[in-house]
C-alpha positions as a printed Julia matrix, in Angstrom:
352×3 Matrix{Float64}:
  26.78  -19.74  -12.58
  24.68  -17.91  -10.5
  24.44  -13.84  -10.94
  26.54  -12.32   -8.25
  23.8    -9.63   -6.74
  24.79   -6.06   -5.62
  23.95   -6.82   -1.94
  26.68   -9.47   -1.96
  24.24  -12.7    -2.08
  24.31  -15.02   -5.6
  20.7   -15.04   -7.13
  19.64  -16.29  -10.47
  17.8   -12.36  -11.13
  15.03  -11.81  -13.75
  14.55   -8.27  -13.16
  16.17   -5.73  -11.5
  13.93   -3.32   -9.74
  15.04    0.27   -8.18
  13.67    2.2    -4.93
  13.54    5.97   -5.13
  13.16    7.21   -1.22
  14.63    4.48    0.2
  15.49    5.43    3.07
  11.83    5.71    4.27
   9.71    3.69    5.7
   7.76    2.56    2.79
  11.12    1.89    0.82
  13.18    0.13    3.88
   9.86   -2.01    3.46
  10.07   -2.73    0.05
  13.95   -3.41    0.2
  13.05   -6.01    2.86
  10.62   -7.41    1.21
  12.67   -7.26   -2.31
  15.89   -8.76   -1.0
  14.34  -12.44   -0.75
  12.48  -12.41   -3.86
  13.59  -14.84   -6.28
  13.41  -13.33   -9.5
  14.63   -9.5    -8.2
  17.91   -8.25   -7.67
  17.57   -4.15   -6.19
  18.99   -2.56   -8.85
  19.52    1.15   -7.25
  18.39    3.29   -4.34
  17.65    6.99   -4.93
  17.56    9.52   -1.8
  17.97   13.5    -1.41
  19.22   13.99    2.42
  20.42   10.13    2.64
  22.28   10.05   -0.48
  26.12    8.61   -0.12
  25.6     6.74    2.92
  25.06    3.07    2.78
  21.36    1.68    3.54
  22.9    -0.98    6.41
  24.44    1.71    8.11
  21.18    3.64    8.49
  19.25    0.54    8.97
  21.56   -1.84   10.4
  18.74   -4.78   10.67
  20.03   -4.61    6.6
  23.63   -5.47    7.46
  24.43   -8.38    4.78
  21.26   -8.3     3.57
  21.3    -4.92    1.22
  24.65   -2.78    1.4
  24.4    -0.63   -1.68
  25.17    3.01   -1.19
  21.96    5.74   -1.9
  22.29    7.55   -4.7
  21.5    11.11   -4.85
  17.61   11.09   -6.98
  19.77   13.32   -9.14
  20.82   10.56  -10.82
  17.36    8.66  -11.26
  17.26   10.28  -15.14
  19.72    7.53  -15.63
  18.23    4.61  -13.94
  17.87    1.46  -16.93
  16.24   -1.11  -14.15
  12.89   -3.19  -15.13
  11.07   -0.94  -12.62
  10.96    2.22  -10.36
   9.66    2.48   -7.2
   8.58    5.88   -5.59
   8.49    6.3    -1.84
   8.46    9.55   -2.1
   6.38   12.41   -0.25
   3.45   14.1    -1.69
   4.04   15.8    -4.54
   8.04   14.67   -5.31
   6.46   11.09   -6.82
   5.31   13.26   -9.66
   8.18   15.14  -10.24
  10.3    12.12  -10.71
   7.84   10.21  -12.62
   7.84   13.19  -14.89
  11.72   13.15  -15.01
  11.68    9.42  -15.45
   8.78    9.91  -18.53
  10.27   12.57  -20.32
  13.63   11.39  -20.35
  12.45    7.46  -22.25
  12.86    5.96  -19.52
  11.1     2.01  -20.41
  10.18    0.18  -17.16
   7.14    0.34  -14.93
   6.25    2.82  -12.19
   5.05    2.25   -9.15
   4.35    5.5    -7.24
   3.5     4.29   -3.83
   2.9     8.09   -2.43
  -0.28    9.79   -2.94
   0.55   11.94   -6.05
  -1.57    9.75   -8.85
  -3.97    7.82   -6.53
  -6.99   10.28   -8.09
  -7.92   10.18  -11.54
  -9.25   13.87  -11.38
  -6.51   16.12  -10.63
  -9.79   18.73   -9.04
  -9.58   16.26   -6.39
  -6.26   16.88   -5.06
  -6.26   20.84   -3.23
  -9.53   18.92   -1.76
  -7.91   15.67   -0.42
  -4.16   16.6    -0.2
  -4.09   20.43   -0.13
  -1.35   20.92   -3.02
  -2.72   21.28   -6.87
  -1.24   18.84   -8.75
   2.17   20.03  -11.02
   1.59   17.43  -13.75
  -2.02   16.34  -14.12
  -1.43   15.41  -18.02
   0.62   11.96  -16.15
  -2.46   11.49  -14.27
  -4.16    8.78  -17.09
  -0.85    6.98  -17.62
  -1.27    5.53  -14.22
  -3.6     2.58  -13.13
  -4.79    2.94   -9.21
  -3.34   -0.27   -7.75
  -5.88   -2.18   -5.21
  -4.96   -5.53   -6.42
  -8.08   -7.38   -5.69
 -10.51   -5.29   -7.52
  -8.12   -4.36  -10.37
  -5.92   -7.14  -10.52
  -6.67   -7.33  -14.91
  -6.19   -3.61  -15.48
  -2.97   -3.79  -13.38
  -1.68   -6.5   -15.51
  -1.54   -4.77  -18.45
   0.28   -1.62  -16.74
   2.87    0.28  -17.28
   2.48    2.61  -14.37
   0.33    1.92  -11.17
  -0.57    4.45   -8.27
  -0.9     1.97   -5.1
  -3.3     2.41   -2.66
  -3.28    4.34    0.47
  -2.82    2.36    3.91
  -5.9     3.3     5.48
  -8.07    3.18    1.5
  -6.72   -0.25    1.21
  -8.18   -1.64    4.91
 -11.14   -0.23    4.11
 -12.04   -0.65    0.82
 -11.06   -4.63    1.16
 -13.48   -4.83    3.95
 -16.45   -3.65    2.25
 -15.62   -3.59   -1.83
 -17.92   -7.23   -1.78
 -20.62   -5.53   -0.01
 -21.11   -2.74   -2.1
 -20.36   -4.64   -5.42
 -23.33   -6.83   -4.54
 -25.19   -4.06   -3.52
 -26.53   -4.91   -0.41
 -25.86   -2.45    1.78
 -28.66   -0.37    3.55
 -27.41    3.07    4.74
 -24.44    4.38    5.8
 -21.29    2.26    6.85
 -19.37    3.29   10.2
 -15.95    2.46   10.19
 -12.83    3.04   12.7
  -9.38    2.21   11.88
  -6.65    2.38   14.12
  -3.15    2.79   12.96
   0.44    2.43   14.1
   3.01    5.08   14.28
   4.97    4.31   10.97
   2.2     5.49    9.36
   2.94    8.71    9.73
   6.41    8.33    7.95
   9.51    8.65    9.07
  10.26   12.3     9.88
   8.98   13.47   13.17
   5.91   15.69   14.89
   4.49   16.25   17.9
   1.84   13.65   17.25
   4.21   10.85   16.47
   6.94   11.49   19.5
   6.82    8.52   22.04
   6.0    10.97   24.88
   2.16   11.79   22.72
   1.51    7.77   21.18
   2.39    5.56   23.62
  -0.56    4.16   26.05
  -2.72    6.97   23.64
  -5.39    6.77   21.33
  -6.35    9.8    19.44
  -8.76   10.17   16.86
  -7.78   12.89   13.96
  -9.38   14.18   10.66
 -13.0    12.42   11.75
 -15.32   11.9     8.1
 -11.92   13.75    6.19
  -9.29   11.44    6.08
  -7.35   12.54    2.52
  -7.85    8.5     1.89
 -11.52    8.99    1.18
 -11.14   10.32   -2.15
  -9.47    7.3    -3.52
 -11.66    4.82   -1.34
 -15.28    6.73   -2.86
 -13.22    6.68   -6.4
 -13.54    3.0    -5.95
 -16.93    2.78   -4.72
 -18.59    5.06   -7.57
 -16.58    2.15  -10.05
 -18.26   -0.7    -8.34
 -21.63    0.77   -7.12
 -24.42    3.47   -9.51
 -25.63    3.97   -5.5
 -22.46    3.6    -2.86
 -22.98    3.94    0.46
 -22.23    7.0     2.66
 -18.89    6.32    4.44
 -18.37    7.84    8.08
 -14.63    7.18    9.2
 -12.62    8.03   12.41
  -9.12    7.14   12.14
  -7.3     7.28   15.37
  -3.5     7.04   15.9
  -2.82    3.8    18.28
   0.25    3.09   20.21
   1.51    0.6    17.96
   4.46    0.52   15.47
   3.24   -0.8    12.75
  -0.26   -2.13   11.65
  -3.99   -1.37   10.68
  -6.76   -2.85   12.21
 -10.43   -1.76   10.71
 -13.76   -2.33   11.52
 -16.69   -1.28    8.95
 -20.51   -1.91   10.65
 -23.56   -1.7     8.22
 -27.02   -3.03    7.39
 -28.05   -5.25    4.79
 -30.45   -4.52    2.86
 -31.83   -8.02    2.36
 -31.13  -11.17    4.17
 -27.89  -12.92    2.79
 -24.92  -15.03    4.61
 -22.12  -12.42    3.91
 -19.19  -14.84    5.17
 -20.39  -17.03    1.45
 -20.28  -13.82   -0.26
 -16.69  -12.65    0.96
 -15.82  -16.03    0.17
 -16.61  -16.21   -3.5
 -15.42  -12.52   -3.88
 -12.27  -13.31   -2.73
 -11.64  -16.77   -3.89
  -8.12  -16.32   -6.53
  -6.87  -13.98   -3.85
  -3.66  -15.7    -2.42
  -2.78  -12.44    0.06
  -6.0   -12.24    1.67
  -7.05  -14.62    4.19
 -10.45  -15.36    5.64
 -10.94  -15.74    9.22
 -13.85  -16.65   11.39
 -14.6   -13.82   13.55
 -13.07  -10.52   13.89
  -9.33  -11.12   12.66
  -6.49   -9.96   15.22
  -3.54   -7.55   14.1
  -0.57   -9.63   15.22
  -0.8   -12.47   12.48
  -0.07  -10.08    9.49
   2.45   -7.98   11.0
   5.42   -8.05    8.78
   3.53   -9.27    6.64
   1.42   -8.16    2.86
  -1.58  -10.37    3.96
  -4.81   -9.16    5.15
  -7.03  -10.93    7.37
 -10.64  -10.58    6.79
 -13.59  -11.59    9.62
 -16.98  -10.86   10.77
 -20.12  -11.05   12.79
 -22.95  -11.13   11.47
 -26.31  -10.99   13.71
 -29.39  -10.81   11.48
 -28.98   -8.21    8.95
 -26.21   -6.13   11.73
 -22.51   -6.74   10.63
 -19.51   -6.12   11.4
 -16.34   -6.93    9.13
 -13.04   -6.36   10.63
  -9.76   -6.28    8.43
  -6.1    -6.42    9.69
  -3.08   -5.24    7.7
   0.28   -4.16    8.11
   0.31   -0.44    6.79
   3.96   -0.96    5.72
   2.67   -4.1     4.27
  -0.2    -4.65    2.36
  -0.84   -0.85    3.33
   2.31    0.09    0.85
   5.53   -1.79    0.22
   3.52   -5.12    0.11
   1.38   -4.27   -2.01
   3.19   -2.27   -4.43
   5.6    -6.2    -4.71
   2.36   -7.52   -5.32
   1.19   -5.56   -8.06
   4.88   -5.09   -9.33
   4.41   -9.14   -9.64
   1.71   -9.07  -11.96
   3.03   -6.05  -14.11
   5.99   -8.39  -14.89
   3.99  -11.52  -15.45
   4.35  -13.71  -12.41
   2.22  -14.49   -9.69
   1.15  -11.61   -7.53
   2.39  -13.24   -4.24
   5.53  -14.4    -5.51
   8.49  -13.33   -2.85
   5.31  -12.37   -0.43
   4.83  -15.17    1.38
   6.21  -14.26    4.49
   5.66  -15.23    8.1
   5.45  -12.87   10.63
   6.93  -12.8    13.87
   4.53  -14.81   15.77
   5.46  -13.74   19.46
C-alpha cells in the first residue's frame, strides 16, 4: 500500500527531506522541485514571519500539490527528517545548522545561503560584510558545485551549494582553467533575473526600476568571487584573473553568462568541454552561444561557444532558482543519499 504523503498525494517515499525558509524563493523552488520526486516525501517546512500559515495559501500555484502548514524554525531542534534544507539569509543558515549540530541532529545539511560557501572564515567581512558567528562548522561542510566535486559530495554529510552567479561562471570556464590553457585575463558578464535578489523588496528590484532596464552593480566585486577564485586556486597553481560585471536584467528568473578569453595554445575547446563534461546528465552542450529560455524552470545548464582562432567565447544559461540554488542543492542532495544526481530533475521547461 502506498505511503499516504503529507501533501495529500500516495508515494512509495525513501526519504523524507525538510525546507527551513520555505517560504522564499529558493525554498518555494525546492518544494517544487521536491514534490515530484520519487523517492522524497517533504517532511517539514520551517519559517519565522510565515510560520502558521499554509504554503498553498501563500503560493497558491502549490494548491494540491504541497499544503502543509510552516512551522515556526523554533521547532527545527526537533526535526528527525533524512535531510535539512536551509534557505535562509546570510548569516541565519549558520545559526540553525549550529542548532541542528549541537542538538544530534543525524541527517545531511544542505545550506543553500551563503554562510559556509568559504572555507576561510577571513573571507567573509571581505565578501559578505558580516564575520562569521560559528567558523569552527566551517570544515564540516563540503562546497557543493556538483560537476567538479561530485566524489567529495558523495561522501557528505553537510554541503554549502554554490552561489547563482559562482555556479554560471565557474561551469563555463572550470575546463579551461583545469587544462590550463588560458592566456590572460577572462571577461565575463552575467545578467540576472529579478528573483535573484530574493524575495523581500528594494528599490532596485521594484517593477518601476527592472523592467525594460539593465543595470550593472558591484563591477570586479561581486561577493560570488570568493567562492568562484576558491575553486579556481583548487583546479589551477596559476588561475586566471577574473573581471566580472553583473547587471540586473528585466527578467524573472534566469542567468545567462558569457566568459571571453585567449588560449594560450591552439586547441578545439568544444572537444575539451566535451570530455570534461561527459558523466554530467544536468549539463547540456549546445552549438553556439546557448539561449536562456530552454532551462528556465529548469536545474540544467546549457553550455556553447565560439571559437575564432585562439578568441572564445563560452556562454552558459541557467535558471538562478534552478541550477543557481534549489536545483542544485536536489542534485547534490541526490548523491548524498546514494542515487543518481538527476533523479526527480528532469524537468521540462515551459517552452513558450
Amino acid at each position: 500500500m502506498p505511503q499516504k504523503a503529507k501533501n495529500g498525494g500516495f508515494l512509495l517515499s525513501r526519504f523524507t527531506i525538510s525546507i527551513a525558509g520555505a517560504s522564499g524563493y529558493t525554498g518555494l523552488e525546492a518544494i517544487r522541485f521536491l514534490s515530484f520526486h520519487p523517492d522524497i516525501e517533504i517532511g517539514n517546512l520551517y519559517g519565522d514571519s510565515s510560520a502558521g500559515l499554509v504554503i498553498s495559501d501563500i503560493y497558491p500555484a502549490l494548491k494540491g500539490i504541497c499544503d502543509l502548514e510552516i512551522t515556526s524554525i523554533d521547532s527545527l531542534n526537533d526535526d528527525r527528517s533524512d535531510a535539512v534544507l536551509l534557505g535562509l539569509p546570510h548569516g541565519k543558515s549558520a545559526e540553525a545548522a549550529s542548532r541542528l549540530m549541537e542538538g544530534g541532529y543525524e541527517g545531511r545539511i544542505i545550506d543553500m545561503g551563503s554562510d559556509f560557501r568559504l572555507r576561510d572564515a577571513g573571507g567573509y567581512p571581505q565578501w559578505y560584510g558580516y564575520e562569521h558567528a560559528y567558523p569552527g562548522l566551517i570544515p564540516h561542510f563540503v562546497y557543493g558545485l556538483t560537476e567538479v566535486y561530485r566524489s567529495e559530495i558523495s561522501r557528505a554529510k553537510n554541503v554549502a551549494n554554490p552561489g547563482c552567479f559562482a555556479s554560471a561562471l565557474q561551469l563555463a570556464i572550470v575546463p579551461a582553467v583545469k587544462s590550463g590553457i588560458i592566456s590572460g585575463p577572462v571577461h565575463i558578464t552575467g545578467i540576472t533575473g529579478s528573483t535573484g535578489s530574493g524575495a523581500s523588496h528594494s528599490s532596485t528590484t521594484h517593477f518601476s526600476t527592472r523592467f525594460a532596464n539593465f543595470r550593472a552593480y558591484k563591477v570586479f566585486g561581486h561577493q560570488h568571487l570568493g567562492e568562484v577564485k576558491q575553486t579556481m586556486a583548487d583546479l589551477s597553481g596559476n588561475p586566471p584573473e577574473l573581471l566580472f560585471v553583473p547587471v540586473s536584467g528585466p527578467i524573472t528568473r534566469g542567468i545567462w553568462l558569457t566568459a571571453s578569453f585567449v588560449l594560450g595554445r591552439d586547441e578545439e575547446l568544444e572537444d575539451l568541454y566535451a570530455s570534461f563534461y561527459r558523466g554530467s546528465p544536468l549539463v547540456r552542450l549546445r552549438t553556439g552561444l546557448p539561449e536562456l529560455k530552454p532551462v528556465v524552470g529548469t536545474a540544467f545548464t546549457d553550455i556553447g561557444m565560439v571559437q575564432q582562432g585562439r578568441n572564445v567565447v563560452v556562454g552558459v544559461a541557467i535558471d538562478n532558482l534552478g541550477k543557481g540554488a534549489a536545483g542544485q542543492a536536489i542534485q547534490n542532495l541526490n548523491l548524498m543519499l546514494g542515487m543518481p544526481e538527476e533523479r526527480g530533475l528532469i524537468v521540462p521547461p515551459v517552452v513558450f
